[in-house]
Each structure stands twice: as C-alpha cells, then as structure tokens.
C-alpha positions in Angstrom: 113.8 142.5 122.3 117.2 143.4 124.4 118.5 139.6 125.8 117.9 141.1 129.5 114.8 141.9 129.1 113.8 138.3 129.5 114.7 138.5 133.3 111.2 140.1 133.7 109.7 137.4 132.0 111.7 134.7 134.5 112.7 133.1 131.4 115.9 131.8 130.6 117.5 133.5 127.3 116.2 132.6 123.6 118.4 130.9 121.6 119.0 132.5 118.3 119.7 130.0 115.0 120.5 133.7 112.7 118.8 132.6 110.0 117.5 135.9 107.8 114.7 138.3 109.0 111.9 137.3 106.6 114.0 135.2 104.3 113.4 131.4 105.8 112.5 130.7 102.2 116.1 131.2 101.1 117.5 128.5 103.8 116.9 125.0 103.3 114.2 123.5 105.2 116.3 120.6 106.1 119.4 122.5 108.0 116.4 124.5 110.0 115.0 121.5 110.5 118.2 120.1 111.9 118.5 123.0 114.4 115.5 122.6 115.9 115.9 118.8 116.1 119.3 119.8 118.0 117.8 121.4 120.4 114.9 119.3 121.0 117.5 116.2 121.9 119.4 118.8 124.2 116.1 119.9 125.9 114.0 117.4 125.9 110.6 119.4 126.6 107.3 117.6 126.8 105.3 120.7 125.0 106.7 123.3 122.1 104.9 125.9 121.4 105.1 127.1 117.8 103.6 129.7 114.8 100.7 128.7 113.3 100.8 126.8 110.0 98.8 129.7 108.0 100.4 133.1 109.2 100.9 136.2 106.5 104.6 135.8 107.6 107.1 133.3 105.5 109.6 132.8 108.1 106.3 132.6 110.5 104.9 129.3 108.4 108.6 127.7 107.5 109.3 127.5 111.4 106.1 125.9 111.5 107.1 123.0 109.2 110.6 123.0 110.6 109.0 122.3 114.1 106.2 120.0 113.4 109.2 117.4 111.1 111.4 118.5 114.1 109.0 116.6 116.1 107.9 114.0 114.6 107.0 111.2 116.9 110.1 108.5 116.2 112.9 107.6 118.4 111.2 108.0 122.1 110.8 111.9 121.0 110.1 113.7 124.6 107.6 116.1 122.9 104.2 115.0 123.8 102.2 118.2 123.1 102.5 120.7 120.0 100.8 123.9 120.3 100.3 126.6 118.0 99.8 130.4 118.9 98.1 133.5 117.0 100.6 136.3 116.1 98.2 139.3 116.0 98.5 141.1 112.2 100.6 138.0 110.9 97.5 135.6 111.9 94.6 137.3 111.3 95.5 138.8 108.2 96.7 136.0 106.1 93.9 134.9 103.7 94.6 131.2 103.2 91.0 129.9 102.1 89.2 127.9 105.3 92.6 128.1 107.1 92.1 130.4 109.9 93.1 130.1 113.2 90.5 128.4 115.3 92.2 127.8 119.0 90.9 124.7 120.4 93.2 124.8 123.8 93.2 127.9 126.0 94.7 128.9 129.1 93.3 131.0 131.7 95.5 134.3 131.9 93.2 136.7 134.0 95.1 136.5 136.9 98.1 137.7 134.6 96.2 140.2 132.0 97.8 142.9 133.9 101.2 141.6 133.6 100.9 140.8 129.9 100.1 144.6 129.0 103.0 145.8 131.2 105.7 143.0 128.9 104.3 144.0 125.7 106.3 147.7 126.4 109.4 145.7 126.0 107.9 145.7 122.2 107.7 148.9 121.8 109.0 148.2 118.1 105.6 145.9 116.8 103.5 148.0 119.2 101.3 150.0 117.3 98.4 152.6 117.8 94.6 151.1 117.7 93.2 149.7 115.4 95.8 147.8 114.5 95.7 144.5 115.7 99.4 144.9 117.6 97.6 148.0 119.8 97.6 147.5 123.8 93.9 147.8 123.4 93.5 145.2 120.4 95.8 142.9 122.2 93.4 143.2 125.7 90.5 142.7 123.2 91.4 139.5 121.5 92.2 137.9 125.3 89.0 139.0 126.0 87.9 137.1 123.2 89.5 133.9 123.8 88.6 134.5 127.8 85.0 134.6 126.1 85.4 131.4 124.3 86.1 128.9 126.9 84.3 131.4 130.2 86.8 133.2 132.1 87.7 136.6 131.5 90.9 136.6 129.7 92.7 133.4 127.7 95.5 132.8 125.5 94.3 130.7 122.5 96.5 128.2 120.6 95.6 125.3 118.0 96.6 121.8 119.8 98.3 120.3 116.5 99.4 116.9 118.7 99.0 115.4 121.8 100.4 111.9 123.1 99.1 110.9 126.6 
C-alpha cells in the first residue's frame, strides 16, 4: 500500500523495520524483538494490536512472538492490552490442530462497514474475486459474522491475548 494512502485512513505513516517478505524465519527473533521493543519505549501505547499466533503465514506468527516478548509486562511497560486480529486466507486456512481463531473481543464497526469496503480498494493487490476469503463479498461476510457473534450487525473480531486493568 502507497505511504499516502494512509491519509484516508487518518493514520499517521507505518513504520517499516525491512525485514524480508516471508522470510522472518531467516532473522533472528531477538533483533525483531528489539525493534519492536524500540518502538514500544518511543510510543508508549496502552493497546497493540497484532497477528494471530496460528496464521498459515511465517512472517504472520514470528511477529506474533516478537510482539507478545516485546511486551512482556516488566519495567512499568505502557501496554495494557494485546489484541490479536484474523488475516482472512492467512487465518482461516492454517491447520494448526485446536488452534483456530476464536475472537473473544469485538468492536462494533456498522456504522463504518461502508467505509471499510471503500479502503480495502487501496488493496487491490490481496483483493481477490469470491470465493476466496480476501473477496469484497467474503470480507462483508465474515463482519457479518463477527457482527452475529456479539448482536450488532457488523464487528471486527480479535483474540484478547492480555489485559491489565
């Protein structure tokens, strides 16, 4: 995704680390690890929002781990709340025995559905055409799912991995 494209999102600009397109496994864990620790002293958030631990993707699963020993709860760590979201086709397809992804946190998005579908253009690259689970349609379904799940129309599901109050 182009860096202005994130103006439509009124997001500030990712930050990029470089490490290899599916290839994580070939960098040690510890000097991503140190990255993300980095920038978690520099931002401080309360709430990071990560991969889920079981996706089909390698780089998807070792970001994971880098974020969840990243923040680790030592040293008056600002991170209070870890949450981890589906990646449809990287999610759904991986076939780690009783590790699927079961979101136990939603948040309402039907105000926003709308908007969603409009962004996901900006993907035109992992778009693809129904059924595959990166389809407009599919992508509308599975918020209609999660909407199901907790009673509104349309939700965003994630796993809660921690949460300090």
């Amino acid at each position: 995704m182009p860096l202005n494209n994130f103006k439509h999102l009124s997001l500030p600009n990712p930050i990029f680390f470089n490490f290899p397109d599916n290839e994580m496994d070939k960098v040690s864990l510890l000097k991503i690890v140190k990255k993300v620790e980095e920038k978690i002293r520099h931002l401080a958030p309360d709430t990071v929002i990560t991969h889920y631990s079981h996706c089909l993707n390698i780089d998807h699963r070792i970001t994971f781990e880098a974020v969840i020993t990243a923040c680790r709860p030592i040293n008056n760590l600002s991170v209070k709340k870890i949450l981890s979201f589906e990646i449809p086709s990287s999610t759904e397809w991986a076939l780690f025995k009783g590790k699927n992804f079961q979101p136990n946190y939603f948040i309402d998005i039907s105000k926003h559905i709308n908007k969603k579908l409009s962004l996901i253009k900006f993907y035109k690259d992992e778009l693809r055409n129904y059924p595959h689970s990166r389809s407009s349609y599919a992508i509308k379904s599975l918020a209609s799912i999660r909407g199901v799940s907790c009673g509104v129309r349309y939700a965003e599901g994630f796993y809660l991995n921690r949460l300090i109050d």
